[in-house]
C-alpha positions in Angstrom: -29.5 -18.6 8.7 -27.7 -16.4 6.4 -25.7 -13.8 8.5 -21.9 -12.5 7.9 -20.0 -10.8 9.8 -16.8 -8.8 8.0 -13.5 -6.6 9.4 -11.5 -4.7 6.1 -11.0 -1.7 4.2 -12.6 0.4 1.8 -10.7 -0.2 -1.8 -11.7 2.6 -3.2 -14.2 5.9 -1.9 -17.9 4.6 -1.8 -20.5 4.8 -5.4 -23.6 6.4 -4.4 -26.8 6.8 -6.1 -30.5 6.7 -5.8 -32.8 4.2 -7.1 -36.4 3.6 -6.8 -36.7 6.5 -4.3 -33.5 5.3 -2.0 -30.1 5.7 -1.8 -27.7 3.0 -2.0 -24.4 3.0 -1.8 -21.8 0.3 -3.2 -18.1 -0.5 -1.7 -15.8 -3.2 -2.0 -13.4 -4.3 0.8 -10.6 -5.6 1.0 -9.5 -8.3 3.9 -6.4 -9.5 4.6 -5.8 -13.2 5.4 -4.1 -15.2 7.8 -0.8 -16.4 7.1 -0.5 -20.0 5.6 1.7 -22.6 7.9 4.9 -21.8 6.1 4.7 -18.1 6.9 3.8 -17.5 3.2 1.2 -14.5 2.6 -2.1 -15.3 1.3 -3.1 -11.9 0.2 -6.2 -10.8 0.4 -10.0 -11.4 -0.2 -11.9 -8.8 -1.6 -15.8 -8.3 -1.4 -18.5 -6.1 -2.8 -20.6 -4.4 -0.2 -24.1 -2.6 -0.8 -26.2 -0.9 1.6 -29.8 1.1 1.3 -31.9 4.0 2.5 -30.1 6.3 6.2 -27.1 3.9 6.3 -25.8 4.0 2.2 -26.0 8.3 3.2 -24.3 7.6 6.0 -21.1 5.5 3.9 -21.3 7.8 1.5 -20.8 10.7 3.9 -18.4 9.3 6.2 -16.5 6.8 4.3 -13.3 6.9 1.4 -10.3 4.6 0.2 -8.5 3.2 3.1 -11.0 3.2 5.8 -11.5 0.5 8.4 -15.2 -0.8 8.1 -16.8 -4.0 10.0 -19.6 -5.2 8.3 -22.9 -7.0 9.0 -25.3 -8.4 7.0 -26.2 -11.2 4.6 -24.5 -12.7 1.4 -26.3 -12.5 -1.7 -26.0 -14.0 -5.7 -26.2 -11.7 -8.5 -26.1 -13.5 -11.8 -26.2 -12.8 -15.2 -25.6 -12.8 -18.7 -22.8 -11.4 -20.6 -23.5 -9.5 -24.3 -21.4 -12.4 -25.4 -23.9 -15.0 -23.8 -21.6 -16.4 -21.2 -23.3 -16.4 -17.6 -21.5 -14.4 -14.7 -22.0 -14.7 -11.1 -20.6 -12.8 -7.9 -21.6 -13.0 -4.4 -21.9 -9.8 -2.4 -23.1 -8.9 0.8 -25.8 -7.0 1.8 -25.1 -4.3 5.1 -27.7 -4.0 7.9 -24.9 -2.5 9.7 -21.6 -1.1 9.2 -19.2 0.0 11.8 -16.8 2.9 11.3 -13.7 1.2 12.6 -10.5 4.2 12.4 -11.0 8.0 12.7 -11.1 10.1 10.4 -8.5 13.5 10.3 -8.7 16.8 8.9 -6.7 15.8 6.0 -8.9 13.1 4.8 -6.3 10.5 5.8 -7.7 7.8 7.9 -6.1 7.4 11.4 -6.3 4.1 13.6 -7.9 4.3 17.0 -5.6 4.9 20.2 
């Protein structure tokens, strides 16, 4: 089975486009980590999202920098070649579903639920 489930925020406002007669729209979010033992932060992890078709207009309507997002979906490998020859790869996650987790207010700022 190849299912992930994912709680962060939007790193920077959504890239949209259309390809091949759909939209799709890319994000990256950032997740913050747990604490080690020693109280030490670990930062965070940050992962590229895509979505398709209603839901990519939907992000890119709805969503900007800073929002509160859970995602589901499943992980996916791009890879390729660099112009130098060198072979890149980088997981990312394909959305069936994303939730919009904060408000958003009239400023464009986001707000967190009550």
């Amino acid at each position: 089975m190849n299912s992930i489930n994912l709680t962060g925020r939007l790193t920077a406002d959504p890239e949209t486009r259309s390809a091949r007669a759909t939209d799709v729209a890319r994000f990256r979010l950032a997740i913050g980590r747990r604490r080690g033992r020693e109280g030490e932060d670990r930062g965070a992890v940050y992962v590229d999202v895509v979505t398709f078709g209603g839901l990519a207009r939907s992000c890119g309507e709805h969503l900007a920098k800073g929002r509160q997002v859970a995602v589901s979906g499943r992980l996916e490998l791009d890879e390729w070649q660099t112009d130098g020859g060198e072979r890149r790869s980088r997981h990312k996650v394909v959305a069936d579903e994303v939730g919009f987790l904060d408000r958003r207010r009239e400023d464009g700022e986001s707000e967190q639920p009550a």
